[in-house]
mmCIF file as Biopython writes it, N, C-alpha, C and O atoms, coordinates in Angstrom:
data_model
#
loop_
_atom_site.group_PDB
_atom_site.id
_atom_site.type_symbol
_atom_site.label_atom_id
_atom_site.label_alt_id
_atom_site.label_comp_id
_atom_site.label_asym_id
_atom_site.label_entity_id
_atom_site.label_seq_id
_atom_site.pdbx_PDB_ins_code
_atom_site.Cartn_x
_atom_site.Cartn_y
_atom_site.Cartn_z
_atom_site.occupancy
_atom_site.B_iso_or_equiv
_atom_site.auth_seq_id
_atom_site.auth_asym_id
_atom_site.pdbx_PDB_model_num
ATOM 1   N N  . UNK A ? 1  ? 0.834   133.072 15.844 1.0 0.0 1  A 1 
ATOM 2   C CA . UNK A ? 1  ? 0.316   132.355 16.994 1.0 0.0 1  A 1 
ATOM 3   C C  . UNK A ? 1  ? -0.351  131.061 16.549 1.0 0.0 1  A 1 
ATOM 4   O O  . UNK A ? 1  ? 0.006   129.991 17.042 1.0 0.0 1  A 1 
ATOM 5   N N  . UNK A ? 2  ? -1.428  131.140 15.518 1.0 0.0 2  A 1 
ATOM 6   C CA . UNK A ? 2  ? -1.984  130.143 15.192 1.0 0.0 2  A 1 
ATOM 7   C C  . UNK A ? 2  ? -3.052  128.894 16.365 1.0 0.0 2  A 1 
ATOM 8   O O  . UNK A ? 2  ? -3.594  127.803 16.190 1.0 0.0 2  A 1 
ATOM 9   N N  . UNK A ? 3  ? -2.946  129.568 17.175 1.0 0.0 3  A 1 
ATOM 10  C CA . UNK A ? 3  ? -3.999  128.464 17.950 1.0 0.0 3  A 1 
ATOM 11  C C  . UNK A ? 3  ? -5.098  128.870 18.287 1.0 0.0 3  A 1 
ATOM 12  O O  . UNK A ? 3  ? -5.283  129.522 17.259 1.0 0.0 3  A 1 
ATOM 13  N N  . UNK A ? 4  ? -6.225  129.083 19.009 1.0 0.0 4  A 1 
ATOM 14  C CA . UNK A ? 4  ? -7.605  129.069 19.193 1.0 0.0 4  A 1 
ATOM 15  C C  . UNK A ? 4  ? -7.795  129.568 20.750 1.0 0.0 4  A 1 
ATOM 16  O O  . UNK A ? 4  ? -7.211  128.947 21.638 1.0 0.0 4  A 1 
ATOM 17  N N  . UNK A ? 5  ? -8.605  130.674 21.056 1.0 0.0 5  A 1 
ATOM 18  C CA . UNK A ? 5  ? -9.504  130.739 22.155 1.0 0.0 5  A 1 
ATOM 19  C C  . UNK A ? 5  ? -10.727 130.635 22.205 1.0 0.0 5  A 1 
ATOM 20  O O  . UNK A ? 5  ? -11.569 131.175 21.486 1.0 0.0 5  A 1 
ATOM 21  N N  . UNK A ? 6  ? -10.924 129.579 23.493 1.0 0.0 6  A 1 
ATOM 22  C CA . UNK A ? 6  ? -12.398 129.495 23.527 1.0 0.0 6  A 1 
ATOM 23  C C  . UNK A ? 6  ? -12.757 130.537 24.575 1.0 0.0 6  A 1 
ATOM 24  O O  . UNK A ? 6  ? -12.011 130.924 25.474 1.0 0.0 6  A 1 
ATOM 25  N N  . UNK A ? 7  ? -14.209 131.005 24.297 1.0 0.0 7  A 1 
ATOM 26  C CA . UNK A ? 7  ? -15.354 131.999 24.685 1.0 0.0 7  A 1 
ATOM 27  C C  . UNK A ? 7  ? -16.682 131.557 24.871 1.0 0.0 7  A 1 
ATOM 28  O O  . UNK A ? 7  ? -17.358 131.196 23.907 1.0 0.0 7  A 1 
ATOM 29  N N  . UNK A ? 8  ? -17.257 131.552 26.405 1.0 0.0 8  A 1 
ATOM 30  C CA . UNK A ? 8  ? -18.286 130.602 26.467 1.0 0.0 8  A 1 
ATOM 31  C C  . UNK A ? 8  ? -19.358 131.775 26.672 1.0 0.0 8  A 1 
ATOM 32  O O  . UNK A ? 8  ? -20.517 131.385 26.523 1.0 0.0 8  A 1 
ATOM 33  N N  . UNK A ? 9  ? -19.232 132.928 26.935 1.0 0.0 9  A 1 
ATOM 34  C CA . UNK A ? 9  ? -20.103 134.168 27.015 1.0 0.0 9  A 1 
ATOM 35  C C  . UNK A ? 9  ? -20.463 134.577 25.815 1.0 0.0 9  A 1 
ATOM 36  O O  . UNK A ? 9  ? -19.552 134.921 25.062 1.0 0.0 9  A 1 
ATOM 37  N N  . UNK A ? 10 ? -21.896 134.649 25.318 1.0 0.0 10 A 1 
ATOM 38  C CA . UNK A ? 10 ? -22.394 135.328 24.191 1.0 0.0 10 A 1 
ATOM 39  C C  . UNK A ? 10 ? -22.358 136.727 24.150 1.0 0.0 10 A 1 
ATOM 40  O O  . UNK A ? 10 ? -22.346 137.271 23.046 1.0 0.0 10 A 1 
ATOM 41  N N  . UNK A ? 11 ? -22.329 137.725 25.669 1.0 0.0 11 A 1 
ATOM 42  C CA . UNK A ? 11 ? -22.057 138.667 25.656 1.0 0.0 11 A 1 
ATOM 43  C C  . UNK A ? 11 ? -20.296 139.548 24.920 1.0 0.0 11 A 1 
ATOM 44  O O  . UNK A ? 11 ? -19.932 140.510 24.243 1.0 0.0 11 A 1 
ATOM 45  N N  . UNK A ? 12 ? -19.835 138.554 25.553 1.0 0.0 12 A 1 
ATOM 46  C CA . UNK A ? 12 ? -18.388 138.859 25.184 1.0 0.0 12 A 1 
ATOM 47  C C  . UNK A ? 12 ? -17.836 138.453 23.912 1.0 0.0 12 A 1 
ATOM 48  O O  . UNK A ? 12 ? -16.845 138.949 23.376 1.0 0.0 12 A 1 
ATOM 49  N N  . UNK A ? 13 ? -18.780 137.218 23.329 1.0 0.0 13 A 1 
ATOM 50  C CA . UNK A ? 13 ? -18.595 137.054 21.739 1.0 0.0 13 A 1 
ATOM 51  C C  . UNK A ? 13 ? -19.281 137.890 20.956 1.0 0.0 13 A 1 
ATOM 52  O O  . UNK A ? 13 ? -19.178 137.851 19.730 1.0 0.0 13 A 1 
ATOM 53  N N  . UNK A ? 14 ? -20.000 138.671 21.547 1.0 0.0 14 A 1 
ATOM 54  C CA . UNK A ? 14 ? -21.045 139.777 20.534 1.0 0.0 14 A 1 
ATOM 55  C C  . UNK A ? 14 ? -19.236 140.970 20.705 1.0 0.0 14 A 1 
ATOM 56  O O  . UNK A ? 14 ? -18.477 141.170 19.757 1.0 0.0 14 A 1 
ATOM 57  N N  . UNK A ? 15 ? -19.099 141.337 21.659 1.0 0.0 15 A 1 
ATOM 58  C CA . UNK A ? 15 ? -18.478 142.211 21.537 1.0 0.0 15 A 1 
ATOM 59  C C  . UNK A ? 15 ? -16.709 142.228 21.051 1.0 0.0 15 A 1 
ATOM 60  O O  . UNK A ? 15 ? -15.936 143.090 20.633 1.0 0.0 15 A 1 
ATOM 61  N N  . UNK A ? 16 ? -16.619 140.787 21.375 1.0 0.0 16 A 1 
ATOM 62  C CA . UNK A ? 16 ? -15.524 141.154 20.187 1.0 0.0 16 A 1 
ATOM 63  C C  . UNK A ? 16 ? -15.587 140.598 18.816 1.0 0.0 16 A 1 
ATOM 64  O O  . UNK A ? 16 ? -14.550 140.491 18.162 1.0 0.0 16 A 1 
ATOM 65  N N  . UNK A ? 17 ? -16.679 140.254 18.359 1.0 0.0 17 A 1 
ATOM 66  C CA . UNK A ? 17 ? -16.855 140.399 17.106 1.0 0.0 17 A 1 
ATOM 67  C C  . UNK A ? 17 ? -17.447 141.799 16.560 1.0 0.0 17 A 1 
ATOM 68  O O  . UNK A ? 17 ? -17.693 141.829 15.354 1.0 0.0 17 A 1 
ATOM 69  N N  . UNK A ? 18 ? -17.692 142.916 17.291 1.0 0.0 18 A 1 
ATOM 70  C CA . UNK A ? 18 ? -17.715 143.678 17.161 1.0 0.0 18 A 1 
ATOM 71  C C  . UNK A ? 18 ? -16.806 144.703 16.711 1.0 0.0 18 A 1 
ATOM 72  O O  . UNK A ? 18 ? -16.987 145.668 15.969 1.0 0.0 18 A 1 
ATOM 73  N N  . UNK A ? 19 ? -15.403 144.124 17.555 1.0 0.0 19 A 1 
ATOM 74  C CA . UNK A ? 19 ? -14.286 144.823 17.383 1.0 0.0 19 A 1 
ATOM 75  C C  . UNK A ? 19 ? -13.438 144.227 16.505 1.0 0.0 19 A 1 
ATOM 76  O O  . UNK A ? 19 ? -12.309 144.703 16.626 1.0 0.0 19 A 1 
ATOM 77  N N  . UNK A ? 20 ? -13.504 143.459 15.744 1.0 0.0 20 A 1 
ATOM 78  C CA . UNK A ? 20 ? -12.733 142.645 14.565 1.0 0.0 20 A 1 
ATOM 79  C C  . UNK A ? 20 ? -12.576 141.402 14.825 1.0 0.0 20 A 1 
ATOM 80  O O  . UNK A ? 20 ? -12.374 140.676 13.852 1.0 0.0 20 A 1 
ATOM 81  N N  . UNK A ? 21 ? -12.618 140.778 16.182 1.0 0.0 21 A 1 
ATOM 82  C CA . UNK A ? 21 ? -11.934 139.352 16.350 1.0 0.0 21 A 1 
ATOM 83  C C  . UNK A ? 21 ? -12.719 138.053 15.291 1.0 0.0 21 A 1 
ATOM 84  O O  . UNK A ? 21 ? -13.919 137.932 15.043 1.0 0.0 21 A 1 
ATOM 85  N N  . UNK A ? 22 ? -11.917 137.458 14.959 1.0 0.0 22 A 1 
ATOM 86  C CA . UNK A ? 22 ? -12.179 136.303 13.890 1.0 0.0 22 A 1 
ATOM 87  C C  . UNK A ? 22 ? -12.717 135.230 14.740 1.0 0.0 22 A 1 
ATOM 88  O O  . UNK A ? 22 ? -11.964 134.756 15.590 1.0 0.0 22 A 1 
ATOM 89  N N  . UNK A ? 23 ? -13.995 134.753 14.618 1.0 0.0 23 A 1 
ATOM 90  C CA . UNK A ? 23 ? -14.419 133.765 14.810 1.0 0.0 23 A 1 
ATOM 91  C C  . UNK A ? 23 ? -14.675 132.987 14.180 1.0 0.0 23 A 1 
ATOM 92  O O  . UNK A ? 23 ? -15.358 133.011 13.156 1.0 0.0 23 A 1 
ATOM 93  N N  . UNK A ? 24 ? -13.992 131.863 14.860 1.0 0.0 24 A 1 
ATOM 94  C CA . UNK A ? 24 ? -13.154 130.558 13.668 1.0 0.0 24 A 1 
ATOM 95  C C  . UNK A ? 24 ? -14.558 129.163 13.606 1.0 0.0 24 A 1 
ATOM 96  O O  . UNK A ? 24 ? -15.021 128.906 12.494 1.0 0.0 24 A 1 
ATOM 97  N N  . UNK A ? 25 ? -14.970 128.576 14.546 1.0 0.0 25 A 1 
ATOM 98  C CA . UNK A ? 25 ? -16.011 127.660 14.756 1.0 0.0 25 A 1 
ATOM 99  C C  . UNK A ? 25 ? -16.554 128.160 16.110 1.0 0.0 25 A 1 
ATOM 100 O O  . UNK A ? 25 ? -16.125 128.971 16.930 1.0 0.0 25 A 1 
ATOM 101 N N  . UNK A ? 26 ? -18.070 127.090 16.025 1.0 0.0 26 A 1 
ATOM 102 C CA . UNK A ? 26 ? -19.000 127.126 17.198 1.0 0.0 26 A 1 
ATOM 103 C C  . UNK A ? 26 ? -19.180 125.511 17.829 1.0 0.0 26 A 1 
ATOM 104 O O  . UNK A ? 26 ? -19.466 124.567 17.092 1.0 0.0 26 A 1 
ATOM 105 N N  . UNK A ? 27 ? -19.049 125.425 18.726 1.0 0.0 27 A 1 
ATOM 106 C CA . UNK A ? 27 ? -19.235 123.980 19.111 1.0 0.0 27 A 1 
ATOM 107 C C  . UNK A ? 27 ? -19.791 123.730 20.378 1.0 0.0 27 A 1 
ATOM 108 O O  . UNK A ? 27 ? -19.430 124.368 21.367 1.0 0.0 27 A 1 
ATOM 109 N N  . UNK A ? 28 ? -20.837 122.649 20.428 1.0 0.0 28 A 1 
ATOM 110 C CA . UNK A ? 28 ? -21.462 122.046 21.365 1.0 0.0 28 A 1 
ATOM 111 C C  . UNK A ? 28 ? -20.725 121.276 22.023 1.0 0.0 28 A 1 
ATOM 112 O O  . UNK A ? 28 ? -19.628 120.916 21.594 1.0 0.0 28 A 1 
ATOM 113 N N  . UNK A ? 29 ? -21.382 120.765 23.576 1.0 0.0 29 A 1 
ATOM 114 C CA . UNK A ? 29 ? -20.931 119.447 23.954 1.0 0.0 29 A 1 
ATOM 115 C C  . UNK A ? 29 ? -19.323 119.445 24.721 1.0 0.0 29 A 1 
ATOM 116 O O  . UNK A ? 29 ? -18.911 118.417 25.258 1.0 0.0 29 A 1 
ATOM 117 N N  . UNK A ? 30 ? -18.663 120.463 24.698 1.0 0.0 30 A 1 
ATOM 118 C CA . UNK A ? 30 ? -17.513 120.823 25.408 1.0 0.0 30 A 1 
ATOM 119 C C  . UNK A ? 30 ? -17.633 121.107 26.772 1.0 0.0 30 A 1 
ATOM 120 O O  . UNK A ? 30 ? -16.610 121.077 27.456 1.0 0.0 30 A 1 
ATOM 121 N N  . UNK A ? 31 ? -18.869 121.416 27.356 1.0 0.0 31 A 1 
ATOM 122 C CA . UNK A ? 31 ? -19.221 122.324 28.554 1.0 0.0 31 A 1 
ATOM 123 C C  . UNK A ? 31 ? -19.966 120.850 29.607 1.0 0.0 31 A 1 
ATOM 124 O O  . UNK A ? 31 ? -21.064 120.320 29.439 1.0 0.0 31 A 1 
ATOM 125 N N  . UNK A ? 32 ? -19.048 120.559 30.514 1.0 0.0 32 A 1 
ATOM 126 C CA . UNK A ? 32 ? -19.458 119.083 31.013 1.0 0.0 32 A 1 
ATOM 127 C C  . UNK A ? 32 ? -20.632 119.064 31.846 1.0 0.0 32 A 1 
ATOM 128 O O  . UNK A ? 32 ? -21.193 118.002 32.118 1.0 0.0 32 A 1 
ATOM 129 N N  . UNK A ? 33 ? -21.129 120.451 32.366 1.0 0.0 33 A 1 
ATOM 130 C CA . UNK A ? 33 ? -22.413 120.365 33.307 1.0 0.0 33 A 1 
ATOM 131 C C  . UNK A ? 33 ? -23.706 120.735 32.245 1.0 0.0 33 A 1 
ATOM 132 O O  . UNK A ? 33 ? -24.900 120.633 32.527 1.0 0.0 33 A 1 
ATOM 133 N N  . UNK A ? 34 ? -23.107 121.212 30.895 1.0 0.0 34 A 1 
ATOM 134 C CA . UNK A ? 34 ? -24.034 121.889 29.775 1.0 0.0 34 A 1 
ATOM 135 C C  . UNK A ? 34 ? -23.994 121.546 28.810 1.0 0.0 34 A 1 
ATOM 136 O O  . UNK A ? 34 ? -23.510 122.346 28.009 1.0 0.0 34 A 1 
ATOM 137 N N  . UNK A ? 35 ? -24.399 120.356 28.325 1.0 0.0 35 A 1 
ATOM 138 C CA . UNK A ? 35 ? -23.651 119.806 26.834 1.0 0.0 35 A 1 
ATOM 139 C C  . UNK A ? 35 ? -24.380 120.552 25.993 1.0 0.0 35 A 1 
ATOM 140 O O  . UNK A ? 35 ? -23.971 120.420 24.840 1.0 0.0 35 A 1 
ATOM 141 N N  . UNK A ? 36 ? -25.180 121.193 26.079 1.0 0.0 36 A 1 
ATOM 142 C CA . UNK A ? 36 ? -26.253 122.251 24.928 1.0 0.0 36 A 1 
ATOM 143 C C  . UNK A ? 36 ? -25.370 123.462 25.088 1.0 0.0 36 A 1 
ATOM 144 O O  . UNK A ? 36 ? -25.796 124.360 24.361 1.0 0.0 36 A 1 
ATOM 145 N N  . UNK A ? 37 ? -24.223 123.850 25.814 1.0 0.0 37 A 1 
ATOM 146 C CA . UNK A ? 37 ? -23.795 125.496 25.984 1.0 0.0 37 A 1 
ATOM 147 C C  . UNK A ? 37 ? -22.841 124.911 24.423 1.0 0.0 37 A 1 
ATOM 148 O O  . UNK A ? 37 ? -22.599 123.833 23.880 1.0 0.0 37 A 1 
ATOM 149 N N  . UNK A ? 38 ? -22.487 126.621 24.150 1.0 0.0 38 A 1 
ATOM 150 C CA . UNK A ? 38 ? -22.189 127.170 23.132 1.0 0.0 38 A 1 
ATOM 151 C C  . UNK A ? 38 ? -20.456 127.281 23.407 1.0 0.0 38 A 1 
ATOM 152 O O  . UNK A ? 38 ? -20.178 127.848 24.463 1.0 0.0 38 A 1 
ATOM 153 N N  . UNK A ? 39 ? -19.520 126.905 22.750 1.0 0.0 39 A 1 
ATOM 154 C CA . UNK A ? 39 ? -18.302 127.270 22.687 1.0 0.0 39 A 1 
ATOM 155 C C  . UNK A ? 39 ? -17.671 127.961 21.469 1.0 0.0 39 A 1 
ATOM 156 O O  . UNK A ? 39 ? -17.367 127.283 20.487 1.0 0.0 39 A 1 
ATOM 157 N N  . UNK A ? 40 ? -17.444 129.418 21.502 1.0 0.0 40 A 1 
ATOM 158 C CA . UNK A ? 40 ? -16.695 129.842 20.551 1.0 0.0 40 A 1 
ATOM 159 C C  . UNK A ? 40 ? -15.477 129.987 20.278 1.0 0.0 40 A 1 
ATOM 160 O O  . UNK A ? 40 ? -14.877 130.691 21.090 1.0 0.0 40 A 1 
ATOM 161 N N  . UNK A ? 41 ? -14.717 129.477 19.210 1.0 0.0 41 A 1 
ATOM 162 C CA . UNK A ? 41 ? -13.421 129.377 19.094 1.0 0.0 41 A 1 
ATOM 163 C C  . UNK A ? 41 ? -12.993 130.356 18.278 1.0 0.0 41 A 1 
ATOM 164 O O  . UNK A ? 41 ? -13.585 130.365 17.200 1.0 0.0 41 A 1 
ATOM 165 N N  . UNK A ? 42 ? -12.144 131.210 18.421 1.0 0.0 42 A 1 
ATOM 166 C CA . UNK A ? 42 ? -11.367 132.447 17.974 1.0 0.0 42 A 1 
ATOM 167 C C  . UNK A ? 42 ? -9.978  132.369 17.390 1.0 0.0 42 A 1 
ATOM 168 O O  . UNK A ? 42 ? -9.534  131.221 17.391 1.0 0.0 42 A 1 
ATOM 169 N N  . UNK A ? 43 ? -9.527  132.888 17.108 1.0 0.0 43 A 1 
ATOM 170 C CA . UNK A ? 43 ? -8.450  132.857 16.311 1.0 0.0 43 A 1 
ATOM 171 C C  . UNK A ? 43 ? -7.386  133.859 17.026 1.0 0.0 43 A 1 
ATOM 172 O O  . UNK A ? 43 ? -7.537  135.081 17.042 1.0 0.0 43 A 1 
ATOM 173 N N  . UNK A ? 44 ? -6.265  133.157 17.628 1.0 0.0 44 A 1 
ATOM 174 C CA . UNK A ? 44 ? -5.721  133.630 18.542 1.0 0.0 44 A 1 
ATOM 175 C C  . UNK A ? 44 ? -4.891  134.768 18.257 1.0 0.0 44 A 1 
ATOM 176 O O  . UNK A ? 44 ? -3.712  134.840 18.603 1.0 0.0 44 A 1 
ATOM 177 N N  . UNK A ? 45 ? -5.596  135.775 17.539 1.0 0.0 45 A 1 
ATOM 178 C CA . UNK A ? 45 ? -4.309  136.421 17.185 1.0 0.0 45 A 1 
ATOM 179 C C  . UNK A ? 45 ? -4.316  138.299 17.742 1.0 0.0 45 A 1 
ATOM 180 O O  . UNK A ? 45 ? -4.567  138.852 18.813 1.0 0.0 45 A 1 
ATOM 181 N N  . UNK A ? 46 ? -4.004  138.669 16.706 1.0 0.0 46 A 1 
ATOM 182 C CA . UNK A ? 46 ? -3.368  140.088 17.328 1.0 0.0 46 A 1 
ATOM 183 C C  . UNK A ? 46 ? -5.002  140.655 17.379 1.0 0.0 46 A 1 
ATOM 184 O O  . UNK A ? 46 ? -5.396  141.054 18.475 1.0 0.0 46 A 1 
ATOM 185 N N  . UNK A ? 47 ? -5.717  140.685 16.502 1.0 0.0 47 A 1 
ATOM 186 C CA . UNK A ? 47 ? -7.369  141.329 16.206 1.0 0.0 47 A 1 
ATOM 187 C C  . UNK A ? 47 ? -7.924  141.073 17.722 1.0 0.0 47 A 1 
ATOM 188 O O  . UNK A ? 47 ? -8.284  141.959 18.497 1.0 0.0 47 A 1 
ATOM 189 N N  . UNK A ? 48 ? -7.913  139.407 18.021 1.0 0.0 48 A 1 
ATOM 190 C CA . UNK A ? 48 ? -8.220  138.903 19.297 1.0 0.0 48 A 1 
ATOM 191 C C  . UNK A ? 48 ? -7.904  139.502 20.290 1.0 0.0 48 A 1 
ATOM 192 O O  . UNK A ? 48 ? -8.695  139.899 21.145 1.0 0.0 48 A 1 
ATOM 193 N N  . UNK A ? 49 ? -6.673  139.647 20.302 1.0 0.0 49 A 1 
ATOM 194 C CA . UNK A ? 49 ? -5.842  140.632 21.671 1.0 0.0 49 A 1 
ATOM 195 C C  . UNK A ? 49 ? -6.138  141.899 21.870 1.0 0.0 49 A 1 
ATOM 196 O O  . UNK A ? 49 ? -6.102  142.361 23.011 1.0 0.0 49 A 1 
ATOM 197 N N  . UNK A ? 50 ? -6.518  142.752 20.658 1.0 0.0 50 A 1 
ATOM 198 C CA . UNK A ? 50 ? -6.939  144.083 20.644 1.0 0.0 50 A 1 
ATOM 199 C C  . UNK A ? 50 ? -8.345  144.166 21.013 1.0 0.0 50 A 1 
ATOM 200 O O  . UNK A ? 50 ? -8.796  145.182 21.542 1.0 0.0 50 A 1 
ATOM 201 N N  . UNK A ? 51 ? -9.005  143.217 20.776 1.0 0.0 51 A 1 
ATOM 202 C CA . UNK A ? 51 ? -10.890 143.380 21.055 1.0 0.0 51 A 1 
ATOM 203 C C  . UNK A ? 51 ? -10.590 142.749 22.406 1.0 0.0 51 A 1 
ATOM 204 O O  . UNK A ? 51 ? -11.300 143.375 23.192 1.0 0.0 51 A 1 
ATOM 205 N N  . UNK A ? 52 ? -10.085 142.076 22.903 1.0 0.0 52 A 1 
ATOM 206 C CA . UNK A ? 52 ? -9.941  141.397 24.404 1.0 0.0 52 A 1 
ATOM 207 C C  . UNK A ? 52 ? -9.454  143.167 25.390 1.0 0.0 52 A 1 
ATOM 208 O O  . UNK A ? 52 ? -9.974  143.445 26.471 1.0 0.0 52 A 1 
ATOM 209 N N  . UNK A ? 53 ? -8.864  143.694 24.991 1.0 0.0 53 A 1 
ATOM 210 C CA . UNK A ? 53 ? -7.961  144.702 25.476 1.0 0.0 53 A 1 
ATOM 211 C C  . UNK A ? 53 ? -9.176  145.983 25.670 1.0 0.0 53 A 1 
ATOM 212 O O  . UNK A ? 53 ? -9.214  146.549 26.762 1.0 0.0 53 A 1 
ATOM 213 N N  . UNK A ? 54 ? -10.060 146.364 24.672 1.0 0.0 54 A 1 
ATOM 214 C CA . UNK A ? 54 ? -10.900 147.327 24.331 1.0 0.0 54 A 1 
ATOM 215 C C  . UNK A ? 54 ? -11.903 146.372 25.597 1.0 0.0 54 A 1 
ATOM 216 O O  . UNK A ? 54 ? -12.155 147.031 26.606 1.0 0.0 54 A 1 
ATOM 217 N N  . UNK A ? 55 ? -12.348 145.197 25.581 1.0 0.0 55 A 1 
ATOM 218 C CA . UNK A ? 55 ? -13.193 144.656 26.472 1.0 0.0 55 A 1 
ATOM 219 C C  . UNK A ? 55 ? -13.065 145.173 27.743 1.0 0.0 55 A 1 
ATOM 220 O O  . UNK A ? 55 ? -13.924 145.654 28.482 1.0 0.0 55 A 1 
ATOM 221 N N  . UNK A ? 56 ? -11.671 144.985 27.932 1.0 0.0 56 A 1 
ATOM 222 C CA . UNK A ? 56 ? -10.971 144.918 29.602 1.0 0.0 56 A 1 
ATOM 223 C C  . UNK A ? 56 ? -10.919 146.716 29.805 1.0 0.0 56 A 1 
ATOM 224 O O  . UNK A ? 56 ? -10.718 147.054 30.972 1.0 0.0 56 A 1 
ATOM 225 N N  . UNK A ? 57 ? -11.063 147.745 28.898 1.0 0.0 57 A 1 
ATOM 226 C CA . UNK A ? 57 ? -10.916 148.796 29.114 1.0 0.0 57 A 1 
ATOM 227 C C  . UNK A ? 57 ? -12.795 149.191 29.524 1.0 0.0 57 A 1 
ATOM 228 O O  . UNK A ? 57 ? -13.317 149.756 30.485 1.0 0.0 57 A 1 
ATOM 229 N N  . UNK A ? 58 ? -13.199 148.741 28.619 1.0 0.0 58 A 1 
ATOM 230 C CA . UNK A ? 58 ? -15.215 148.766 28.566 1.0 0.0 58 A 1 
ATOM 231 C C  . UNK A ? 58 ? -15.686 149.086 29.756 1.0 0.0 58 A 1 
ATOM 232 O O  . UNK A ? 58 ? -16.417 149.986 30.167 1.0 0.0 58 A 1 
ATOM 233 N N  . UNK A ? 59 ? -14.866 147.745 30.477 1.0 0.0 59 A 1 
ATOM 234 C CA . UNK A ? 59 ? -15.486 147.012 31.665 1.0 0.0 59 A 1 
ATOM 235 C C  . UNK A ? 59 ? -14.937 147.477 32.741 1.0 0.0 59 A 1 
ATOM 236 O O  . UNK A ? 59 ? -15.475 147.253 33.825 1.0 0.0 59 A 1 
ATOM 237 N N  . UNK A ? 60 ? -13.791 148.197 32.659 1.0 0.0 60 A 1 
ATOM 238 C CA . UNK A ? 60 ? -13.456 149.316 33.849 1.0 0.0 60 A 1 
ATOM 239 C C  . UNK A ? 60 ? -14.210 150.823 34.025 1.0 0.0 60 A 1 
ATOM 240 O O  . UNK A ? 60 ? -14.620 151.512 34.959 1.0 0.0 60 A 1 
ATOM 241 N N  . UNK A ? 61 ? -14.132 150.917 32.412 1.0 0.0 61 A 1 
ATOM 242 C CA . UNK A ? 61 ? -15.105 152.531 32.259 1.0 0.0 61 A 1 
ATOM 243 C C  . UNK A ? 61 ? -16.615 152.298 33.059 1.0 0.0 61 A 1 
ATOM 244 O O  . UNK A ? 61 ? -17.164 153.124 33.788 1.0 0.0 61 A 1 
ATOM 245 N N  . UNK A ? 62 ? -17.087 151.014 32.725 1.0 0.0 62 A 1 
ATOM 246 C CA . UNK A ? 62 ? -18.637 150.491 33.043 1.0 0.0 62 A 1 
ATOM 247 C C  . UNK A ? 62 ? -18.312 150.112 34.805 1.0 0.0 62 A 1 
ATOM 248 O O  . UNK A ? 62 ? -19.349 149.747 35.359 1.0 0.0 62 A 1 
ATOM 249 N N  . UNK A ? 63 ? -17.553 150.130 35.382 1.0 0.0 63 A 1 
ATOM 250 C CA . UNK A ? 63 ? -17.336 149.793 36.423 1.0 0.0 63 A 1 
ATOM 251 C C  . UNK A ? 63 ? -17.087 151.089 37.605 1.0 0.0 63 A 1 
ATOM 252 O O  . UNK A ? 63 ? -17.468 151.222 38.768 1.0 0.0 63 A 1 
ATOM 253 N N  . UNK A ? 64 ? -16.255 151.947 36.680 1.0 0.0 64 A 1 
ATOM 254 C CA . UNK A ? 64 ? -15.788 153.470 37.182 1.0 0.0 64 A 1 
ATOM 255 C C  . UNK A ? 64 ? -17.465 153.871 37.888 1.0 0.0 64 A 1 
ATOM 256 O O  . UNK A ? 64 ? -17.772 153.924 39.079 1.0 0.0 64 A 1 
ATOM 257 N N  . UNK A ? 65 ? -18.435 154.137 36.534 1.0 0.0 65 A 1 
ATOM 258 C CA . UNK A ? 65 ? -19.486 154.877 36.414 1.0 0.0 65 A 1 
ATOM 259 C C  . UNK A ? 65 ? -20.539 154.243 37.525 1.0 0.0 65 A 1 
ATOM 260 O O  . UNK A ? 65 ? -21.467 154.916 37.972 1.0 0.0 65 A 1 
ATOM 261 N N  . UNK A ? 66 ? -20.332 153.105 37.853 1.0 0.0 66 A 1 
ATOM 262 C CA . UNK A ? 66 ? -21.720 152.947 38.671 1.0 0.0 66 A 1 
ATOM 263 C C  . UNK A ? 66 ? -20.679 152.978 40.380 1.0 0.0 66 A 1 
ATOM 264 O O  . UNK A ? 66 ? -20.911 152.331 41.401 1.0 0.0 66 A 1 
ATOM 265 N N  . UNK A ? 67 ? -20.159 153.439 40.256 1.0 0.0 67 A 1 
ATOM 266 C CA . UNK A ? 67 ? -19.300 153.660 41.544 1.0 0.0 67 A 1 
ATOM 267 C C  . UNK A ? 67 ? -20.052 155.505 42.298 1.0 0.0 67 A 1 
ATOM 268 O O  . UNK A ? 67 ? -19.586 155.986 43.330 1.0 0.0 67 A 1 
#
């Protein structure tokens, strides 16, 4: 794949660096109403897709339960 996702949630960058995803740089100044917000750039690959995937499963289980 070779290209980059950005991630502007610290919540969601805690958690997939949790789950293996490679975080490649951090950068300011991208965010046009927030030039102080945080942009994380990831490494678009299969690790990424699998911690994105475990996220999207999290967040249904966490969604099920307060139902």
């Amino acid at each position: 794949m070779g290209d980059k996702k950005r991630i502007f949630s610290m919540k969601v960058v805690n958690f997939l660096l949790k789950h293996g995803a490679e975080l490649l740089e951090v950068r300011t100044g991208e965010v046009k109403n927030d030039p102080k917000a945080l942009t994380f750039l990831f490494a678009n690959d299969e690790k990424l897709s699998e911690a994105l995937i475990a996220l999207k499963r999290y967040n249904e289980t966490k969604r099920l339960m307060l139902k």
